[in-house]
VOGU-627560 format. One record per residue (C-alpha): residue in three letters; x, y, z. Coordinates in nm, 2 decimals. Layout:
N
<site><rest>ALA</rest><u>X</u><v>Y</v><w>Z</w></site>
...
REM end
This chain:
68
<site><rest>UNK</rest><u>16.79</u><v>4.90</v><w>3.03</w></site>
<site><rest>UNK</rest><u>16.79</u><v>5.27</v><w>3.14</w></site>
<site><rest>UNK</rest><u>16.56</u><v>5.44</v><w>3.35</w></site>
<site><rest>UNK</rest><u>16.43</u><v>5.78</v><w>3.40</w></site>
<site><rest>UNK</rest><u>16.21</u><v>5.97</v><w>3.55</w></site>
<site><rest>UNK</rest><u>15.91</u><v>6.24</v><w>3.47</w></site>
<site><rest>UNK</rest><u>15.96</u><v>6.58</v><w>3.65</w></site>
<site><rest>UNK</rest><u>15.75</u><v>6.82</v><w>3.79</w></site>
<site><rest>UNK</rest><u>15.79</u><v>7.04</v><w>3.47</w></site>
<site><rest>UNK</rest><u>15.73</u><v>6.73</v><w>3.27</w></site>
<site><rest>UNK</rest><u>16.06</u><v>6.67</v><w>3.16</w></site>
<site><rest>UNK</rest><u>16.24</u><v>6.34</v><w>3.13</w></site>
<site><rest>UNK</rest><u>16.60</u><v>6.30</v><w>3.08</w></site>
<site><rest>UNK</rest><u>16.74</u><v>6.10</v><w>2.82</w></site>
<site><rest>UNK</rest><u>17.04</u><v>5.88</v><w>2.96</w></site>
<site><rest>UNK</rest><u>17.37</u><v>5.99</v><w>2.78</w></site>
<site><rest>UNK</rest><u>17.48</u><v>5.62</v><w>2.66</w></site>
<site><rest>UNK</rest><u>17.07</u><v>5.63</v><w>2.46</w></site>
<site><rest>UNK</rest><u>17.22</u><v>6.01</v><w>2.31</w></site>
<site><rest>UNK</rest><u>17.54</u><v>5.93</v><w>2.19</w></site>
<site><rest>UNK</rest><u>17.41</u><v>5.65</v><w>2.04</w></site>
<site><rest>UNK</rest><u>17.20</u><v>5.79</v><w>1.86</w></site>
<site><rest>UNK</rest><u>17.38</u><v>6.10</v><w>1.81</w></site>
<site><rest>UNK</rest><u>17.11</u><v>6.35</v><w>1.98</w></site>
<site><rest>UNK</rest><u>17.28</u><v>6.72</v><w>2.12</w></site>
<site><rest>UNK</rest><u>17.15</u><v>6.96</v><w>2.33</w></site>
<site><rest>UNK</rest><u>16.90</u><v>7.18</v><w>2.18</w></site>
<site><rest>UNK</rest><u>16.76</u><v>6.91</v><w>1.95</w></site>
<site><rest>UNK</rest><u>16.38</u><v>6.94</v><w>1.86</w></site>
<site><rest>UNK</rest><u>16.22</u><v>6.60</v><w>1.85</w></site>
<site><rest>UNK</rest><u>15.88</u><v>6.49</v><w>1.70</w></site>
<site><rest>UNK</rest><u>15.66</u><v>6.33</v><w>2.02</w></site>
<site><rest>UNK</rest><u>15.38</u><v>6.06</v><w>1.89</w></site>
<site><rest>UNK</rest><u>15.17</u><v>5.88</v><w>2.10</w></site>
<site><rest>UNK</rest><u>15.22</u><v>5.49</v><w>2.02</w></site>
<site><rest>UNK</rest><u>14.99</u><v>5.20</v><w>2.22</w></site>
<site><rest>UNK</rest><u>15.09</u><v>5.22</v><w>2.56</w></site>
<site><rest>UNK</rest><u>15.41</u><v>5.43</v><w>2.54</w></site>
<site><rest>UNK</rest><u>15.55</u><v>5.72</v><w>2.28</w></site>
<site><rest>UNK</rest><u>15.81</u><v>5.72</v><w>2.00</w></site>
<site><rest>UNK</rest><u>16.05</u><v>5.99</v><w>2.02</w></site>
<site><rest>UNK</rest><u>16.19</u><v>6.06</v><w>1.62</w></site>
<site><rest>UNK</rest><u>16.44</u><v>6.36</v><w>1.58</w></site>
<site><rest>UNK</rest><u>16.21</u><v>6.62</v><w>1.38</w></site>
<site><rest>UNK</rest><u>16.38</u><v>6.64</v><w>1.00</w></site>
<site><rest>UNK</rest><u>16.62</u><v>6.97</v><w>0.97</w></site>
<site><rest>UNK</rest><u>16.38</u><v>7.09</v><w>0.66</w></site>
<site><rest>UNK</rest><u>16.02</u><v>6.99</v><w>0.57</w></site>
<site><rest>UNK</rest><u>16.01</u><v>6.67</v><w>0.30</w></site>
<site><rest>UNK</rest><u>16.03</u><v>6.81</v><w>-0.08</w></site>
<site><rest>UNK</rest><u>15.92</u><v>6.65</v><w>-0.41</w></site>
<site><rest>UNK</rest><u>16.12</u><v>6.68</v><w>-0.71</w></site>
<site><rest>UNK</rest><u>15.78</u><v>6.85</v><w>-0.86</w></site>
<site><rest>UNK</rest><u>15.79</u><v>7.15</v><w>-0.61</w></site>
<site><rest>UNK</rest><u>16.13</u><v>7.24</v><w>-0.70</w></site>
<site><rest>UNK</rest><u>16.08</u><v>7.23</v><w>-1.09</w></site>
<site><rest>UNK</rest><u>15.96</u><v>7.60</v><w>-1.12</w></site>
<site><rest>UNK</rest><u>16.21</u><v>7.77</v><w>-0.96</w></site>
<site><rest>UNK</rest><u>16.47</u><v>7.73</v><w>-1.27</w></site>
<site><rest>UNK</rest><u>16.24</u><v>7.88</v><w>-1.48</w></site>
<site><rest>UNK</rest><u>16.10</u><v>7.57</v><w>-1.65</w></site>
<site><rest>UNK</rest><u>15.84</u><v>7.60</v><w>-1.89</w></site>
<site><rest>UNK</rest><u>15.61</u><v>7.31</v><w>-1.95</w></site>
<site><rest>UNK</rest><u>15.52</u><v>7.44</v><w>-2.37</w></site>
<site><rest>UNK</rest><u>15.88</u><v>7.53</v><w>-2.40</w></site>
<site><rest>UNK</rest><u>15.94</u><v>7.45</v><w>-2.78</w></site>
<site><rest>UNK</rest><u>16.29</u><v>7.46</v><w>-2.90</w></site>
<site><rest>UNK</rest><u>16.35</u><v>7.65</v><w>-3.25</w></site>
REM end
């Protein structure tokens, strides 16, 4: 078990055996939730979640589209 601890600035550092396991690089932007009596630290997703549904329109799909 690892330890850290909280600066001044409010900044902990996560012990580089915990990064590279996990595959976390400097600069990465994480998604903080507060969880019982700690937090969970999740790596925020590169793009925001997409349904199938929201891309359907941008090739010009017609729903009435009849084909002669």
């Amino acid at each position: 078990m690892e330890t850290s601890k909280l600066s001044s600035k409010g900044q902990i550092i996560i012990p580089k055996a915990v990064r590279e396991a996990h595959h976390w690089w400097a600069g990465m932007e994480f998604v903080v939730e507060s969880s019982g009596d700690g937090v969970i630290l999740r790596p925020r997703k590169p793009f925001p979640t997409t349904r199938l549904e929201d891309g359907v329109g941008c090739a010009g799909y017609e729903e009435n589209f009849m084909v002669k």
